[in-house]
N, C-alpha and C positions, 0 to 999 in steps of 0.2 A: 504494500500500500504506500502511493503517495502522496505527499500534500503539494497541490500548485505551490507555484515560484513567484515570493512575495517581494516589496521593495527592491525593484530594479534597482531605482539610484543610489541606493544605500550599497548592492553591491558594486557596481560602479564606480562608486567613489573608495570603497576599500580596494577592489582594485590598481584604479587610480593613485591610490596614497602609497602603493608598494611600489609602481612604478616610478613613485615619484621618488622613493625612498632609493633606486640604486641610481637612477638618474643621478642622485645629490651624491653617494658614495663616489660615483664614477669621476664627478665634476672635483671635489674634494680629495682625492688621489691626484688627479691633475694638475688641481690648483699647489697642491704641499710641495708638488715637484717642481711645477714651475716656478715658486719661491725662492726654494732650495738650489737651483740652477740659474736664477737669474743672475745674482751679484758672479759668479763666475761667465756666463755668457758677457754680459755687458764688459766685462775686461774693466773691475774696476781698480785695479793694482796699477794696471798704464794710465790710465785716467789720472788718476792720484799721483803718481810722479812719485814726490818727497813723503808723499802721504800715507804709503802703503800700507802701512800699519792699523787704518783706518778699513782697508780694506779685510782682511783679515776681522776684523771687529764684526764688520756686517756680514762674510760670510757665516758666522759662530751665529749672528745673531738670525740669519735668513735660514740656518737649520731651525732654532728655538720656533722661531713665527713658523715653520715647515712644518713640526710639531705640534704647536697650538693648532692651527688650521686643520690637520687632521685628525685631531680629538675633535675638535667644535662639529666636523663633518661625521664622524663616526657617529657622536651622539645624536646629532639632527638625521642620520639614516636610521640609529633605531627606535628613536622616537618617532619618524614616518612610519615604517615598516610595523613599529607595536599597534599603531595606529589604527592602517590598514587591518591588521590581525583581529582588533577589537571589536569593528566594526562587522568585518566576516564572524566572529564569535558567536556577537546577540544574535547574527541572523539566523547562524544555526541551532543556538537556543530556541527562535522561535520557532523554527520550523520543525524540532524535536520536540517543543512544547505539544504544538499543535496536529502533529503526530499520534501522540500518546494521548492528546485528549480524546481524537476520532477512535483511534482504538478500544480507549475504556469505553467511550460510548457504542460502539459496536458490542463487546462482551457484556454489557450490561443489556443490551437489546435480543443480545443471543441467549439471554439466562433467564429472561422473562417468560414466563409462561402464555400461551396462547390468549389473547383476552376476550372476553367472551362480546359477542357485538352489541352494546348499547342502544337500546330504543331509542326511536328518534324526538318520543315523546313520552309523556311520563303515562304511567295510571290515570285512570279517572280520579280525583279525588285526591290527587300526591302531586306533593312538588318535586321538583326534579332535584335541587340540594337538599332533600332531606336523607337522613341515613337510611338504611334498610330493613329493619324492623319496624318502620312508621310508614312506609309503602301499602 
């Protein structure tokens, strides 16, 4: 047995929020490298001249910020990613919910004994919500 497929845009946006989550990883890898290799592409040791020491400073410091940048990305992909997760979660909650409710009400329908078919009007002289020994 199964239940139709509820909140499209709910799963759509968990989804969504997972792809958005490696999209960021991938961007965030990129970005910590291109950091991390900038101050050596740009040639900042000949730029500096007398300075070089200077250079040396900011490549120490364009690791550290290489660093930061991909913790701050690490965490914003799993923070997406749980996201997404949580959102996919309730859905399958409810559709487990709703599951097992059709089901108990199935075996409770199936456990019921036959009912016997109800006049469509009462006795002469009885109301219809009265009990049965006043019939």
């Amino acid at each position: 047995m199964t239940v139709p497929k509820r909140f499209d845009v709910l799963r759509f946006m968990g989804a969504m929020f997972k792809v958005f989550a490696w999209i960021t990883l991938i961007l965030t890898i990129l970005t910590a490298i291109g950091v991390v290799l900038l101050p050596q592409i740009a040639g900042l040791s000949e730029a500096l001249g007398p300075y070089a020491g200077f250079a040396a400073a900011a490549g120490a410091s364009a690791i550290i910020t290489g660093l930061l940048v991909l913790l701050g990305g690490l965490l914003n992909f799993v923070m997406l990613y749980a996201l997404g997760e949580i959102i996919l979660l309730q859905i399958a909650v409810e559709e487990n919910t709703r599951l097992t409710a059709a089901l108990l009400l199935k075996m409770h329908q199936d456990s019921q004994p036959e009912a016997q078919p109800v006049a469509a009007y009462p006795p002469p002289g009885a109301f219809a919500n009265e009990p049965a020994p006043y019939r």
